[in-house]
N, C-alpha and C positions, 0 to 999 in steps of 0.2 A: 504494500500500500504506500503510496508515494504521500509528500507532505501537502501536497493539494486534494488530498481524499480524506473529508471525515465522516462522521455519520450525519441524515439528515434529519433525525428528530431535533436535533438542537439547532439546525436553521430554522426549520419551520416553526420551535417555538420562540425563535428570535421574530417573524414572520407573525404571531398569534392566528398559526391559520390552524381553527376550529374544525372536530369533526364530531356530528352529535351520532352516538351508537348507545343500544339500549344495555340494559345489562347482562342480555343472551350474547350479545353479539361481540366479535375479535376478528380484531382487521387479522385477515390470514396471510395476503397475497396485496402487493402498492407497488404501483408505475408512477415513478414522483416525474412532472417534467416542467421546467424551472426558466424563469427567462432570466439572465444572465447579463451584469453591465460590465464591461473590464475599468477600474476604477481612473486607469493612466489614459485608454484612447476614448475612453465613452459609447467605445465600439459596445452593440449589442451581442448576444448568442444566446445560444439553446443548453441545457446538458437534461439531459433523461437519467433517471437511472432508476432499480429495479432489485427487488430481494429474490435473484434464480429464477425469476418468469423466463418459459422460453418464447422463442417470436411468437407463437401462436395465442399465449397466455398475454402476449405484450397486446398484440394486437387486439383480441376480446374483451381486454380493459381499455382502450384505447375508444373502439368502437361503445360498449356501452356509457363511456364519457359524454360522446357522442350524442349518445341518443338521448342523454338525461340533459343537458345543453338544450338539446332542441323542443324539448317538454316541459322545459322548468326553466322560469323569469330566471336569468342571472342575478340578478337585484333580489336584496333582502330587506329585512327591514332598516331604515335609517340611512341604507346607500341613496337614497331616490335625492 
């Protein structure tokens, strides 16, 4: 693991990005994908990453992102 690799729960709770789950339920399987500023060019980018999903696992989380996007307001409360 190089020193540009760490773990991403501690960004995303630098981020405060919320996930409501009940108390049955345990994220099993995350396709984190991150939009990225380089702090010196202000150049943007992408980085994906993944806990062992293969393409086919990347892609079926990808797609029902998808479709939950296209059915549900982006906007929550208090964004409007």
């Amino acid at each position: 693991m190089s020193d540009n690799v760490r773990p991403v729960g501690p960004v995303l709770d630098e981020l405060n990005v919320p996930i409501e789950l009940s108390a049955t339920q345990r994220v099993t399987k995350v396709l984190v994908i991150a939009k990225v500023t380089d702090l010196e060019s202000g150049m943007p980018g992408l980085v994906v990453s993944h806990n062992g999903l293969d393409w086919i696992e990347q892609w079926g989380l990808l797609r029902a992102a998808e479709q939950v996007m296209e059915t549900e307001s982006p906007l929550t409360e208090g964004d409007a």
